[in-house]
C-alpha positions as CSV (number, residue, x, y, z in Angstrom):
1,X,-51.9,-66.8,-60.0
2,X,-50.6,-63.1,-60.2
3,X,-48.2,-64.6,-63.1
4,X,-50.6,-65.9,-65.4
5,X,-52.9,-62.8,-65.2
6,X,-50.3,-60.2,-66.1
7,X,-49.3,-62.9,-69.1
8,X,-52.8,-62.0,-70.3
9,X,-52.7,-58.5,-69.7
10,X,-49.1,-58.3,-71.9
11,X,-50.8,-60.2,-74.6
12,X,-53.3,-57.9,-74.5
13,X,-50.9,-54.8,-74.7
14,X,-49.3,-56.3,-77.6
15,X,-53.0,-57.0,-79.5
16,X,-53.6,-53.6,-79.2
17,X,-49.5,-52.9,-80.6
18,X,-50.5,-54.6,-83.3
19,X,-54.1,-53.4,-84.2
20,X,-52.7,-49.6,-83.9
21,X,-49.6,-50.1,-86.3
22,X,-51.9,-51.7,-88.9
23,X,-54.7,-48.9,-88.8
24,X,-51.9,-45.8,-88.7
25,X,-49.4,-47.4,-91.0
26,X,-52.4,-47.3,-93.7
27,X,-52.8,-44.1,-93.2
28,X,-48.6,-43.1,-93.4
29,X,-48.9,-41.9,-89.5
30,X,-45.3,-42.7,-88.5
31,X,-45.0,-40.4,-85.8
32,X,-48.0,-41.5,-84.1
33,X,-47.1,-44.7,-84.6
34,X,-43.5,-44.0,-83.1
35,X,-45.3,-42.7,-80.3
36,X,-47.9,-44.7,-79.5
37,X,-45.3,-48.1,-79.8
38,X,-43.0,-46.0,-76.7
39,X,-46.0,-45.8,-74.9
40,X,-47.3,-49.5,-75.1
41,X,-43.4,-51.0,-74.6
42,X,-43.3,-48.5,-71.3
43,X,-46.5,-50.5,-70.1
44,X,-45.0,-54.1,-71.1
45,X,-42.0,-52.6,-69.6
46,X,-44.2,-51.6,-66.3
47,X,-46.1,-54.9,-66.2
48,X,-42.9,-57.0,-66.5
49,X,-41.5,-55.3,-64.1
50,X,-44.4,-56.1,-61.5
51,X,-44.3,-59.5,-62.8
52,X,-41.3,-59.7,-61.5
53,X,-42.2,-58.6,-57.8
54,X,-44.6,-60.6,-57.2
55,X,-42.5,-63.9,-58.3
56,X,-40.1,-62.5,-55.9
57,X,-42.5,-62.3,-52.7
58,X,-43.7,-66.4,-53.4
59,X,-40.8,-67.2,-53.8
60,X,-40.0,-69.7,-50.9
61,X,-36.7,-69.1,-50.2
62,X,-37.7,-65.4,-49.9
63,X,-40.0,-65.8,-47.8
64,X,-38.0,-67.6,-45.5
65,X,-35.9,-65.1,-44.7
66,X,-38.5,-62.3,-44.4
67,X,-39.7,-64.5,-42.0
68,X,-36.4,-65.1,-39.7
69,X,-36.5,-61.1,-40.4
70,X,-39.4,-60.4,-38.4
71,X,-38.8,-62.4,-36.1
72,X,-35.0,-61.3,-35.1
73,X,-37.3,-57.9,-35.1
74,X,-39.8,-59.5,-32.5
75,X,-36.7,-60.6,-29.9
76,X,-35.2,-57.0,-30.5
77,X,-38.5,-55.4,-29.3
78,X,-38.5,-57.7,-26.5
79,X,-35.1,-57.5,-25.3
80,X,-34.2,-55.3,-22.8
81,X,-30.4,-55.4,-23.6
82,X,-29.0,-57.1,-20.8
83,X,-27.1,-60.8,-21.8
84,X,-26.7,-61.8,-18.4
85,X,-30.1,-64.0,-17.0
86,X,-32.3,-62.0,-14.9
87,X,-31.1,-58.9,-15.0
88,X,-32.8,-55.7,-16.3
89,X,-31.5,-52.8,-18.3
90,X,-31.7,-49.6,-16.5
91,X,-32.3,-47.1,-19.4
92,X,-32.2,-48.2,-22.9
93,X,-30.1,-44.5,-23.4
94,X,-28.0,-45.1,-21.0
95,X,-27.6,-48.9,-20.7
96,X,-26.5,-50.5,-17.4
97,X,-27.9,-53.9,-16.0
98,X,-28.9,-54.9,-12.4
99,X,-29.7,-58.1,-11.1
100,X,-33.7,-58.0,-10.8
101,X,-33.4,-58.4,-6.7
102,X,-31.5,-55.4,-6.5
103,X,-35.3,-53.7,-7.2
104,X,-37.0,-51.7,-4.4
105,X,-33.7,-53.5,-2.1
106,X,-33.6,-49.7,-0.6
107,X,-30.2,-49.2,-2.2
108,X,-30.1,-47.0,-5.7
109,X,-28.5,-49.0,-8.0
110,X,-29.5,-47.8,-11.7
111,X,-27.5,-44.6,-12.2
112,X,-31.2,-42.9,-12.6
113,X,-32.7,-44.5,-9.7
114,X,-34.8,-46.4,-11.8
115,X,-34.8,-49.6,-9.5
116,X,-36.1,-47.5,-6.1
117,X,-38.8,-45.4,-8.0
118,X,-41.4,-48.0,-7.7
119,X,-41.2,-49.4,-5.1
120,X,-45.4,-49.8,-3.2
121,X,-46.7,-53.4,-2.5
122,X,-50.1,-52.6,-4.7
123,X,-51.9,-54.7,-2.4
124,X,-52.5,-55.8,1.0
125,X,-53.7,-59.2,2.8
126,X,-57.4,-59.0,2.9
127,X,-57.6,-57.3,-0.2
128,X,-60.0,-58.5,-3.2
129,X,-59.5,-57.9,-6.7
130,X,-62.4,-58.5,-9.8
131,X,-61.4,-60.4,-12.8
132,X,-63.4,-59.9,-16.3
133,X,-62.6,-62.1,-19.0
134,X,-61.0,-60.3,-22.2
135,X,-60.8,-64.3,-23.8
136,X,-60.0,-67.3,-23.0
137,X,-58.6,-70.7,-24.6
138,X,-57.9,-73.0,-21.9
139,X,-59.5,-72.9,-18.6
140,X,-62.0,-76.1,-18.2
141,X,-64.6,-73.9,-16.5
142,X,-64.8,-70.8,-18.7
143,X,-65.9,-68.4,-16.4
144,X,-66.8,-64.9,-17.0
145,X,-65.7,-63.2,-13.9
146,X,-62.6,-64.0,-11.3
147,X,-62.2,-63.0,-7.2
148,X,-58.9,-63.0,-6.5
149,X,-58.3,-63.0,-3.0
150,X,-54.8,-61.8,-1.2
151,X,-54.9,-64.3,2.2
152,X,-51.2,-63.8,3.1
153,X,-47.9,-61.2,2.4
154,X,-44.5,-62.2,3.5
155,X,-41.3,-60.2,2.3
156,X,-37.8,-62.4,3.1
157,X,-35.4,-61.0,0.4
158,X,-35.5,-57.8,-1.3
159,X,-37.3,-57.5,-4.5
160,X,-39.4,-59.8,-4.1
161,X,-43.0,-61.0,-2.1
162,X,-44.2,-64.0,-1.0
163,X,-47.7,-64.0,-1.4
164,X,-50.5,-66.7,-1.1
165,X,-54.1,-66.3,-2.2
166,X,-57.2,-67.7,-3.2
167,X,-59.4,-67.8,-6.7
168,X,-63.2,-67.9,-6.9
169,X,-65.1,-69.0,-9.4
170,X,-68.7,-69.0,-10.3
171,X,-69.3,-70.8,-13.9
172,X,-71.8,-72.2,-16.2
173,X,-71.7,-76.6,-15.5
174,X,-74.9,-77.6,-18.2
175,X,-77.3,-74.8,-17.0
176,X,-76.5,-75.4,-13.5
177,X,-74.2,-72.8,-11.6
178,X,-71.5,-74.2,-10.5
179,X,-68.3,-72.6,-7.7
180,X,-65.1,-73.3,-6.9
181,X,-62.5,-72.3,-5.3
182,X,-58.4,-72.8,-5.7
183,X,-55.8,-71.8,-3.2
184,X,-52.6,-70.8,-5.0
185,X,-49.1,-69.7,-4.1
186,X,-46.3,-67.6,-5.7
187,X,-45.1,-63.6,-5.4
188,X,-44.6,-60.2,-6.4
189,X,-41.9,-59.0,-8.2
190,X,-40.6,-55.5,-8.0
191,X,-38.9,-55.1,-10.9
192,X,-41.4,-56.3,-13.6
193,X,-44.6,-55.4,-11.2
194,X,-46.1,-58.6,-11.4
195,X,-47.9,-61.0,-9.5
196,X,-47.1,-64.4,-10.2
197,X,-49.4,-67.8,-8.7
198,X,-48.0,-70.9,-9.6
199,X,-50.5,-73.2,-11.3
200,X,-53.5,-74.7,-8.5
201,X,-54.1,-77.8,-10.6
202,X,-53.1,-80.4,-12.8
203,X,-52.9,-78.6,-16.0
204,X,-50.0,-76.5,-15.4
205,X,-52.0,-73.0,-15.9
206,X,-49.7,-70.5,-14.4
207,X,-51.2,-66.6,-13.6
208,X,-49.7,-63.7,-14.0
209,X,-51.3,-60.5,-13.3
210,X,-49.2,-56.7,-14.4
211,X,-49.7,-53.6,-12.1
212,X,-49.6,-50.5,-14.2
213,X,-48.4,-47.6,-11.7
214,X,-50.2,-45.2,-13.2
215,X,-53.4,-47.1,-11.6
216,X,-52.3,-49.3,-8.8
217,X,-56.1,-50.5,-8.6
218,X,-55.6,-52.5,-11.5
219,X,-53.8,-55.5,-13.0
220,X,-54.0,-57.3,-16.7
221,X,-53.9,-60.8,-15.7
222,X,-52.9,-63.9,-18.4
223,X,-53.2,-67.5,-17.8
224,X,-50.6,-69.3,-20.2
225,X,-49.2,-72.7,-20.2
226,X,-46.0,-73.0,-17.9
227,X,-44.6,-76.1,-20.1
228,X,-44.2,-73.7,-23.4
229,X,-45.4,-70.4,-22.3
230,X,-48.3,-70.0,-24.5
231,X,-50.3,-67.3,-23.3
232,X,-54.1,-68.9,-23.7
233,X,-56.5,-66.5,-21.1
234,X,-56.2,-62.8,-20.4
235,X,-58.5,-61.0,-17.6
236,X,-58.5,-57.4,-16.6
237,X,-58.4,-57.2,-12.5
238,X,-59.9,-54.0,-10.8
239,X,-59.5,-53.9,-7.0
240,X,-62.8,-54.2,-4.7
241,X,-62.9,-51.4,-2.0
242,X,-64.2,-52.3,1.0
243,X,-67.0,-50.0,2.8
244,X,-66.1,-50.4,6.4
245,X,-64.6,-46.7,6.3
246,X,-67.7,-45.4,5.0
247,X,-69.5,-47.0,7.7
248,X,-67.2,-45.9,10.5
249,X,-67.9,-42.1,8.8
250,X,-71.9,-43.6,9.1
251,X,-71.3,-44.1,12.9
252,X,-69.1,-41.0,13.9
253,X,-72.3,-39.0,11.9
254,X,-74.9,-41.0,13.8
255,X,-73.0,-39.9,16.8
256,X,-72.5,-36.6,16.3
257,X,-76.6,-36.3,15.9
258,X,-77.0,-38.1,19.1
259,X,-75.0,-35.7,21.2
260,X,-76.1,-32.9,19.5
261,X,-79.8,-34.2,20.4
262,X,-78.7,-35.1,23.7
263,X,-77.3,-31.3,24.4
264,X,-80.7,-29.5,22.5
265,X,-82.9,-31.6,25.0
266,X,-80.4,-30.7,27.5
267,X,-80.6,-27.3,27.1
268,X,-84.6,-26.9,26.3
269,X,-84.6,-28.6,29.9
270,X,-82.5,-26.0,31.7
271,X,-84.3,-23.5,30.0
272,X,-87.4,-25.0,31.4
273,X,-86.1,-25.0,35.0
274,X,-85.8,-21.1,34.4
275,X,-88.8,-19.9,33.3
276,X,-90.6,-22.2,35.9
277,X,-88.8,-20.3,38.4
């Protein structure tokens, strides 16, 4: 396509070649005409040039490689520089790889004590977390919001969390609301701060949620396909705070007025007594 419209444009060029030899050489203009022929060869020089380009880019066999090119640039963005299977580099500067259960094991490990830095369970059993839908290609129900509930915590080796929980879902089922709820099991791990749940049903959805330590409060949670890893939901997760300390400060308060009432009456009454007497 780009080929046959710069053909035009050089046959153009060379039209007007033509037409401006023919009107100057009647006139006996040769240095015009010297000039003006450098000129119009530097364009068909130009537009040959591009011509040339752009064959280059279709061409398939370019384009192949470009293509294993990006992605050889994609797996060196994603590799963390360790060969050995799960393991973790320490510091990209100053490479050094630790098995991924040697994270928050209480034993420094990393030269820079990268592996013991972060090291707080970012939840608790009991506590709820919010999920809003960012999209989302796969699940059958399609729902716009997510309760993830933490029912149970259980650390047996270091690095890593047992942890079981609970999903709820409210969702649309032909105008009618519809719930359910799934009960899932998986962990947390330390070293990539992420809470895994194995998939609750049939179709092999796996969920992964990752803590960002600057706000423990909150997780981006995927859904992908465990078979091939194909990442087809994604949810952000804020934590739900629960009240019951603002109503134990609601009772201490209420107290506190009570027994100050309690003394003012007091008082008023001995002060009664006095001036009775």
């Amino acid at each position: 396509h780009y080929g046959r419209g710069l053909k035009s444009i050089m046959k153009l060029i060379l039209f007007f070649l033509v037409a401006a030899v023919a009107v100057y050489a009647s006139d006996d203009h040769d240095d015009e005409i010297a000039g003006l022929e450098n000129r119009m060869m530097g364009l068909a020089a130009r537009g040959y040039a591009l011509n040339t380009k752009l064959n280059a880019r279709t061409d398939p066999e370019r384009y192949k490689k470009s293509k294993s090119l990006i992605q050889r640039i994609k797996k060196l963005e994603t590799d963390n520089g360790c060969e050995e299977k799960n393991h973790l580099n320490c510091d990209r500067f100053d490479p050094q790889c630790i098995n991924i259960l040697f994270f928050c094991d209480g034993k420094k490990d990393c030269r820079n004590g990268k592996d013991e830095q972060y090291c707080e369970l970012p939840f608790a059993e009991g506590d709820k977390f919010r999920g809003e839908v960012v999209f989302d290609h796969c699940t059958k129900r399609s729902p716009q919001f997510i309760d993830l509930n933490i029912r149970f915590i259980k650390t047996e080796i270091p690095g890593y969390t047992q942890v079981r929980g609970s999903f709820d879902i409210e969702y649309d089922d032909h105008g009618h609301e519809g719930r359910a709820t799934l009960f899932a099991s998986g962990g947390y791990r330390y070293s990539s701060k992420t809470l895994h749940f194995n998939p609750p049903e049939k179709d092999q959805l796996g969920f992964y949620c990752t803590f960002n330590w600057g706000n423990l409060d909150k997780c981006v949670g995927i859904i992908k396909h465990e078979v091939n890893e194909e990442v087809c939901a994604k949810f952000i997760f804020k934590k739900k705070h629960h009240h019951h300390d603002d109503d134990d400060h609601d009772d201490h308060a209420n107290e506190d007025d009570d027994h100050h009432h309690h003394h003012r009456r007091h008082h008023d009454e001995h002060k009664k007594e006095k001036s009775t007497d």
